[in-house]
C-alpha positions, 0 to 999 in steps of 0.5 A: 402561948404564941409569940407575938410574930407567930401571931402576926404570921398567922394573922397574915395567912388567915387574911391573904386567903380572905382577901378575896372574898372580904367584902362579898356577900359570902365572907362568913364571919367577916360579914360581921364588920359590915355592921359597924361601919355606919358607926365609924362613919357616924362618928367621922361626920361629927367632926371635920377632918382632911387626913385620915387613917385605916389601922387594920384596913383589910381590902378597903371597905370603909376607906371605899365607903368614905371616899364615896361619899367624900373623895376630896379627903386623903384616905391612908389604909393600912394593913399587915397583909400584902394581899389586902393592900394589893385588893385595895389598891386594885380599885384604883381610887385616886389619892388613896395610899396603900401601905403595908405595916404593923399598926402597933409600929405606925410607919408614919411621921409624927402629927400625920393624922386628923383621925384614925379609925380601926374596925374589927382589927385591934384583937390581933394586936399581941401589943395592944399599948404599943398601938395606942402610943403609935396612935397618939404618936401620929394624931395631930393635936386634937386628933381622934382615935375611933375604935370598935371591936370586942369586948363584954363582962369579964366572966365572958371575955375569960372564956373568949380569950381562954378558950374561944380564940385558942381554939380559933387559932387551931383554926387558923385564925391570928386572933390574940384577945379581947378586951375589957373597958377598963383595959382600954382605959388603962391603954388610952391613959397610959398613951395620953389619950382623952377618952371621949366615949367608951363603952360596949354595945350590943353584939358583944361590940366595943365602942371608943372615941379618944383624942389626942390633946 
């Protein structure tokens, strides 16, 4: 069993050799987060908002999306890999910030926040509770949390986090686990999260909308 830095050291070097092919057409198995961004932004339009927050942003690609189509919102992306940031501010998109940070320990004031999205991140966290009490910490009243990542029944998700994701980090892959609906229930419960929706979608995807109340 890994620690939680020998973890997030490992997840720093997957990440800064990824970096430079993340949003390409030849990123392997990243190319796989292209497809849960409209689900994000589904989720976003639903509801108006002004300052948002990229847990887990990787070089940008929903940050750069969402400025796209709106650049008048303040994005803020987050990520534990300098060389992620360091892509993401090279694009240059004015008003955006760029931090480096551990998104179970949100370097942010309190009540920061309208929304906070994280995409394909949140299976690196070795503390997952500790990333929903800073979430709630840095929501503004009536703030939400989308999330999407991995999840599935139980008897698959004993084999993803037992042998699938060790065998990823042979590999080099900062990969900690997966986890079930009722885990992410007992994490949004124990942080005073409402749960708005929760559920598991096609392609062994998670699905969350929470709100800070």
């Amino acid at each position: 069993m890994r620690t939680e830095n020998e973890y997030k050291e490992l997840t720093v070097k997957e990440f800064t050799k990824a970096a430079e092919i993340y949003e390409s057409n030849h990123a392997g198995i990243y190319e796989i987060c292209k497809d849960d961004y409209p689900y994000i932004a589904g989720e976003l339009e639903k509801e108006e908002y002004h300052d948002l927050l990229d847990c887990g942003c990787g070089t940008g690609p929903m940050i750069s999306l969402l400025y796209e189509n709106d650049p008048g919102k303040h994005y803020t992306g987050l990520d534990i890999t300098p060389r992620m940031i360091e892509v993401g501010k090279s694009k240059n998109l004015d008003g955006v910030d760029w931090v480096v940070g551990d998104c179970e320990n949100l370097p942010f004031d309190d009540n920061s926040f309208d929304a906070v999205i994280c995409s394909n991140s949140f299976h690196h966290y070795p503390n997952p509770q500790k990333f929903f009490d800073s979430v709630k910490r840095v929501l503004r009243p009536n703030g939400r949390l989308i999330l999407q990542d991995y999840t599935s029944s139980k008897p698959v998700l004993w084999l993803m986090n037992h042998i699938e994701m060790p065998l990823a980090n042979m590999a080099g892959h900062g990969d900690v686990g997966a986890k079930s609906l009722d885990e992410i229930k007992e994490f949004c419960d124990n942080a005073g999260l409402k749960i708005e929706l929760l559920e598991s979608a096609k392609k062994a995807r998670l699905h969350l909308v929470a709100r800070k109340i």
